[in-house]
C-alpha positions in Angstrom: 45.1 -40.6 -40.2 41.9 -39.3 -38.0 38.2 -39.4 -38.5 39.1 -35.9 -39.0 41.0 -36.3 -42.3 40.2 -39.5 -44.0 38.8 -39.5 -47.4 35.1 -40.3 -48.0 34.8 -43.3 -49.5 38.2 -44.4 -49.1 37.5 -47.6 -51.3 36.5 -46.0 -54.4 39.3 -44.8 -56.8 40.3 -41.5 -57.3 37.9 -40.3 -54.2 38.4 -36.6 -53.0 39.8 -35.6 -49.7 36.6 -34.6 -47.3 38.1 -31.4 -45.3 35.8 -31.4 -42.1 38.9 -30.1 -40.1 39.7 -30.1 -36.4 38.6 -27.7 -33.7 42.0 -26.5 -32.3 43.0 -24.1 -29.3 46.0 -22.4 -29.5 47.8 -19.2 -28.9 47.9 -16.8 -31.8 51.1 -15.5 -31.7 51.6 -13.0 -34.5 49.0 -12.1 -37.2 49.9 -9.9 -40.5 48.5 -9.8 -43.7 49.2 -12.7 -46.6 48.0 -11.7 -50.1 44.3 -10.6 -49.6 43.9 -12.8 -46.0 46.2 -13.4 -42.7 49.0 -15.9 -41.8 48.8 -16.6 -38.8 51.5 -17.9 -36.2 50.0 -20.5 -33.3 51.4 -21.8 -30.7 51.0 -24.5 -27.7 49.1 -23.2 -25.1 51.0 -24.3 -22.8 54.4 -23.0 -23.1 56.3 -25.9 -22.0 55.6 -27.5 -25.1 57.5 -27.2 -28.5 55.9 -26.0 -31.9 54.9 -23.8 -34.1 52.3 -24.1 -37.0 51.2 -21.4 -39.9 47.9 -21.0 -40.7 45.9 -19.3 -43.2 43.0 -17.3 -43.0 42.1 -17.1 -46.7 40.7 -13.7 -48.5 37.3 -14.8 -49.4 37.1 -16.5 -45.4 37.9 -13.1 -44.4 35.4 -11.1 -46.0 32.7 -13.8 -45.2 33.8 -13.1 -41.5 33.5 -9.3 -41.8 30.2 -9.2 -43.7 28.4 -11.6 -41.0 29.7 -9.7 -38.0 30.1 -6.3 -39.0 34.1 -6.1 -37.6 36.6 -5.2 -40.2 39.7 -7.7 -38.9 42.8 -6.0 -38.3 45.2 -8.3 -37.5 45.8 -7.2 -34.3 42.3 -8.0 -33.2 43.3 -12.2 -34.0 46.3 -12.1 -31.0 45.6 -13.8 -28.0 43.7 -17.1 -27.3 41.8 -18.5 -30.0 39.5 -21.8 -31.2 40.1 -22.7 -34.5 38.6 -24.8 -36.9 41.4 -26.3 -39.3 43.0 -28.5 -42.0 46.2 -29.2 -43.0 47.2 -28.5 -46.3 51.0 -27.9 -48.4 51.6 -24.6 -49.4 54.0 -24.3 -51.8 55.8 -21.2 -49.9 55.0 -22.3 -46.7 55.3 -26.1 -46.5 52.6 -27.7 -44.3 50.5 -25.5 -42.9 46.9 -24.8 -41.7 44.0 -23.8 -43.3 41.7 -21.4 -40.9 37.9 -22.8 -42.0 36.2 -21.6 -38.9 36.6 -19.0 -36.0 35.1 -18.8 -32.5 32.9 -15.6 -31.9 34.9 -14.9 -29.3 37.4 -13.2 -31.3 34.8 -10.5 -32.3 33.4 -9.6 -29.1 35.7 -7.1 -27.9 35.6 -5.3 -30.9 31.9 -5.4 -30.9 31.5 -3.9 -27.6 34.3 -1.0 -28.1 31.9 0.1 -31.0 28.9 -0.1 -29.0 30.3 1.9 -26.4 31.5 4.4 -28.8 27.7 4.4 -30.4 26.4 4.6 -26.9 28.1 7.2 -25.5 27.1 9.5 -28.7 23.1 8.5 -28.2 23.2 9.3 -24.3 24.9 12.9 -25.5 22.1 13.5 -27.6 19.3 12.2 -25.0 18.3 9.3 -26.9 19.8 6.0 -25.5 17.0 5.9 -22.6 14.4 8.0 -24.2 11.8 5.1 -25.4 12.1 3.7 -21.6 10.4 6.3 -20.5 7.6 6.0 -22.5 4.3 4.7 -20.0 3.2 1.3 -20.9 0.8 1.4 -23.5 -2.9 1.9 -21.8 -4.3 -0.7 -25.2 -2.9 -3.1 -27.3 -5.1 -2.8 -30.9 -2.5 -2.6 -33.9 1.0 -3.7 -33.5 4.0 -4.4 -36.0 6.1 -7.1 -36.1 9.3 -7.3 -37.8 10.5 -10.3 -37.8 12.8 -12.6 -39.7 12.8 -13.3 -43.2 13.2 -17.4 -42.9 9.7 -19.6 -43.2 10.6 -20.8 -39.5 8.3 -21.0 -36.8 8.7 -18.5 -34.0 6.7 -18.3 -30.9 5.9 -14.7 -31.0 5.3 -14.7 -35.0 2.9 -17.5 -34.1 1.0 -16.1 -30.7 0.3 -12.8 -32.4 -0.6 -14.4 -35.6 -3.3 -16.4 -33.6 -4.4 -13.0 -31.9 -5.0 -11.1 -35.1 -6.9 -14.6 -36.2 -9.7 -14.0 -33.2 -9.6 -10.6 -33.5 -7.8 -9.4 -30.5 -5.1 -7.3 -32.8 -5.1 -5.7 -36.1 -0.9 -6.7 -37.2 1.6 -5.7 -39.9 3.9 -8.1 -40.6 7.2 -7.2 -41.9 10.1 -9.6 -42.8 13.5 -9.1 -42.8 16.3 -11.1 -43.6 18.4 -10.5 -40.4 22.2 -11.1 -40.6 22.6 -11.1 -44.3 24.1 -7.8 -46.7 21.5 -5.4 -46.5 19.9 -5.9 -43.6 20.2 -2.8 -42.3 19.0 -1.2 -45.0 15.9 -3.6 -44.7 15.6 -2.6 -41.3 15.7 1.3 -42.3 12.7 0.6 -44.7 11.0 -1.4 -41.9 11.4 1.1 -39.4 10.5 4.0 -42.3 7.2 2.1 -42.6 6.8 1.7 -38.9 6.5 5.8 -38.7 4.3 5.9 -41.9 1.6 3.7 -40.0 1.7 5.7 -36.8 1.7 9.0 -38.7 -1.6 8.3 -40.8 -3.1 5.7 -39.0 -2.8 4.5 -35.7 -0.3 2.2 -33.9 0.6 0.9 -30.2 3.3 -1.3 -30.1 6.1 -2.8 -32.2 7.6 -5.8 -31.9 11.2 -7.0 -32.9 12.0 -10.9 -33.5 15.0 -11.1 -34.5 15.1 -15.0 -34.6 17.8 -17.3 -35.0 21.6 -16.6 -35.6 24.5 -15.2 -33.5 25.4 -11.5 -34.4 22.5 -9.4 -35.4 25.1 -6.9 -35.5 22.5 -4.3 -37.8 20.8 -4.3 -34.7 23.6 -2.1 -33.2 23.9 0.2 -36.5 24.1 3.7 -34.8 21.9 5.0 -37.3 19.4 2.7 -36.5 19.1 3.1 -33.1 18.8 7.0 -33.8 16.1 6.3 -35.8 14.4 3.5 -33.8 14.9 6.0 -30.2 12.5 8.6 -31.5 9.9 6.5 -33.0 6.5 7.8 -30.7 5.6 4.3 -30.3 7.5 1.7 -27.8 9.2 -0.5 -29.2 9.7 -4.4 -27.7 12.3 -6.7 -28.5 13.6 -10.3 -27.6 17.4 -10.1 -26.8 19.8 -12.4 -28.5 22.5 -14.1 -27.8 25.4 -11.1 -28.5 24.4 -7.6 -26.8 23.5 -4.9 -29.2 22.2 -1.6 -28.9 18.9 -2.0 -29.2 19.2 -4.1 -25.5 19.4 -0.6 -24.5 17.8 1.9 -26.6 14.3 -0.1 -27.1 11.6 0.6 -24.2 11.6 -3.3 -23.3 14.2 -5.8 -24.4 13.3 -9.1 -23.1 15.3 -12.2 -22.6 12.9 -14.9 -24.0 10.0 -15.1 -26.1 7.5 -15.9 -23.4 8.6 -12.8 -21.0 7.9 -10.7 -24.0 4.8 -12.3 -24.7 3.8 -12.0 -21.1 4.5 -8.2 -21.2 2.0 -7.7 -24.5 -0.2 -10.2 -22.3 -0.4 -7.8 -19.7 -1.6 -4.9 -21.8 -4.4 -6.9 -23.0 -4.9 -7.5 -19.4 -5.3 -4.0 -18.6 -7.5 -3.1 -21.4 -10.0 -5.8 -19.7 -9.8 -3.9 -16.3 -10.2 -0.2 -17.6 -13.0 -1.1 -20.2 -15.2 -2.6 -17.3 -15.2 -5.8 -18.1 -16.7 -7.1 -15.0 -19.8 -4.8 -15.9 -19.6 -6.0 -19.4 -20.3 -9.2 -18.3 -23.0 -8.4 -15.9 -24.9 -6.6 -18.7 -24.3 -10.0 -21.2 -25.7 -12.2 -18.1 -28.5 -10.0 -17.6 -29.9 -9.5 -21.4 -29.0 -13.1 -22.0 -28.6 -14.7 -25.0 -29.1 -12.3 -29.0 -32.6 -14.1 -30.4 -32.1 -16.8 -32.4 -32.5 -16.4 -36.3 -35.8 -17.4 -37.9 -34.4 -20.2 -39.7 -34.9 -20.1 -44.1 -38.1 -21.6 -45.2 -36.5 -24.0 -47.8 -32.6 -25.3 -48.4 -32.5 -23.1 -51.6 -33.1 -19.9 -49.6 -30.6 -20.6 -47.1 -27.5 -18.5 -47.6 -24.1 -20.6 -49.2 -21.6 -21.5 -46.4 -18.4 -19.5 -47.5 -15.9 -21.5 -45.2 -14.3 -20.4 -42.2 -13.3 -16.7 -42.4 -11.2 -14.7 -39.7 -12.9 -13.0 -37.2 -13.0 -9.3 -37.6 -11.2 -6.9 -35.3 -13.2 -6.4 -32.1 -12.7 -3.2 -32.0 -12.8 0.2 -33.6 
């Protein structure tokens, strides 16, 4: 008996059996279906060694797998070289055999990109995969979207433009989605809907895509999306995660980090300094000096009430 599979509270009577399991590398053999999940047949990597063990990738497992990253398994796509998370357990067909409780990304990946290419290769046939990068960078930075994810955690850019709109830099829209859960491209549909409904009867620059933590953010490579999300008249900027998706490639800047997408929205503000005249700006301020001071009230009761700190307006029209 390991750390891996002793029983919580071993001491107390009648405990339950904790099943943390046991990261294991092996060779998947063979993979075929077994009632509404796999069976799978592992092997020693090394072939010199004996052994054989049967594990099971359960129904319900299975269908958790294919929701979070958008692959429906076939069980071809599980031969080859594999990490596993297991736990032994008795079967009563099988004997002893293993219980598949976690799986390694890595058994997704090539079934992500052969979709991907397939989606690609049908946007660059109909001109949009590079048509938002070649869009000019935005000449002013005044209202942008963000769509970002649906969690209550802190993210840098949520929380730089947030501080923006506070001093009045930016007029934003903020517009949460719940990213890798069912539905979430749907969600990001609507978003996107209501990204074109602000640019068509107001005014917009920029949006912004955060998608946050997580692995797959496989909606982000919904072909359907990125058809809608390549003719939107407005560029579109987004941080990259840690699996590719089509949006690296269809939106006008997909940055690597936070701060480098920051830096490129920094930039923009940068510019607006230099083409508004800025420098005169200032010279005109330094030369008229100072707006008059208010007469001050003549008693306490005439002086206005202090409301509390309030945002500062947008600085612009």
């Amino acid at each position: 008996m390991t750390d891996h599979d002793a029983p919580s509270g071993a001491n107390e009577p009648g405990c339950a059996l904790t099943p943390t399991g046991l990261w294991v590398r092996a060779q998947v053999r063979q993979s075929r279906r077994h009632r509404d999940g796999l069976l799978l047949a592992l092997e020693p990597l090394d072939p010199h060694r004996p052994g054989r063990l049967s594990a099971v990738l359960s129904g319900p497992f299975l269908r958790q797998i294919e929701a979070a990253s958008g692959v429906l398994l076939d069980p071809d796509h599980l031969v080859g070289e594999h990490t596993l998370l297991l736990t032994l357990v008795v079967d009563p067909l099988l004997g002893l055999t293993g219980q598949v409780l976690g799986l390694e990304r890595g058994a997704f990946l090539q079934a992500w990109r052969e979709q991907d290419r397939i989606a690609q290769a049908a946007l660059e046939a109909d001109g949009l995969w590079d048509r938002q990068r070649g869009f000019p960078v935005p000449q002013k930075l005044r209202r942008v979207v963000l769509i970002e994810p649906d969690d209550a955690a802190p993210h840098p850019i949520g929380a730089t433009l947030a501080r923006w709109y506070e001093q009045g830099l930016i007029e934003l829209i903020r517009l949460p989605v719940a990213y890798e859960e069912p539905g979430s491209v749907a969600a990001l549909h609507e978003a996107f809907a209501a990204v074109y409904d602000q640019w068509d009867w107001g005014t917009l620059d920029a949006v912004v895509v955060e998608p946050g933590l997580g692995f797959a953010h496989r909606a982000l490579s919904d072909e359907g999306l990125m058809r809608r999300i390549a003719v939107l008249p407005v560029p579109v900027l987004f941080r990259r995660v840690s699996a590719p998706t089509l949006l690296d490639g269809v939106a006008f800047r997909a940055c690597d980090t936070a701060e480098a997408l920051l830096a490129d929205l920094t930039e923009i503000l940068r510019g607006e300094l230099r083409t508004g005249g800025y420098v005169r700006l200032a010279a005109i301020a330094r030369a008229l000096g100072p707006y008059p001071v208010a007469t001050a009230p003549a008693s306490a009761s005439e002086a206005p009430t202090d409301p509390g700190p309030t945002r500062q307006g947008p600085l612009f029209d």
